[in-house]
N, C-alpha and C positions, 0 to 999 in steps of 0.2 A: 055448571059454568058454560056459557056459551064461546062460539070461538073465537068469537071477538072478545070478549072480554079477556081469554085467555091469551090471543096476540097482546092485548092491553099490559097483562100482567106480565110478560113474555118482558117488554119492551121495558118496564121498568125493573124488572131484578136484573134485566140486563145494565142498566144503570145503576144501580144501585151496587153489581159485581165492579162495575167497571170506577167507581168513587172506590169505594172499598180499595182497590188495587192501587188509585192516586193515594190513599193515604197511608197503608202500608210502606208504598216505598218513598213520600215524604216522610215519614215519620225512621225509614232504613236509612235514608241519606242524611239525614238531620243527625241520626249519630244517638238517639233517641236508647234509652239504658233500659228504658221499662220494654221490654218483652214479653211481660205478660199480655199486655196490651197488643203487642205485635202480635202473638199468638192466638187473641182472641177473635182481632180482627181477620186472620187469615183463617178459623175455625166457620167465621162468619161467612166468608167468601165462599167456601167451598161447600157449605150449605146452601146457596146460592146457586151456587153451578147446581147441584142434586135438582134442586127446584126448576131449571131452566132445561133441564133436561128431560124432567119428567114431561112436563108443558111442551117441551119441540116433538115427543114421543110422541101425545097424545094429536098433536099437530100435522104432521108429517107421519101419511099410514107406510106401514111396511112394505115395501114390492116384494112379490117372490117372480126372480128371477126365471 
């Protein structure tokens, strides 16, 4: 994967964390009884973060200080 494409990919699970989060807490403030759904979603989210992480890693090199 090139690094543009990895900015690319970068740019969208960052959307895709950031929808994820809208509808969490639409669906926390709606009063919403299914939880499982709320849990899946938030299992979803933070898989997401892993993903964004790895990609800023590979992104941004290490300095030694």
């Amino acid at each position: 994967m090139t690094e543009d494409e990895m900015r690319k990919r970068l740019t969208a699970l960052r959307m895709e964390h950031r929808d994820l989060d809208a509808a969490i807490e639409a669906l926390s403030t709606a009063g919403s009884t299914d939880q499982l759904q709320i849990a899946r979603l938030k299992k979803r989210k933070l898989r997401l973060k892993d993903q964004i992480s790895m990609i800023e890693d590979h992104l941004i090199p290490d300095i030694i200080a």
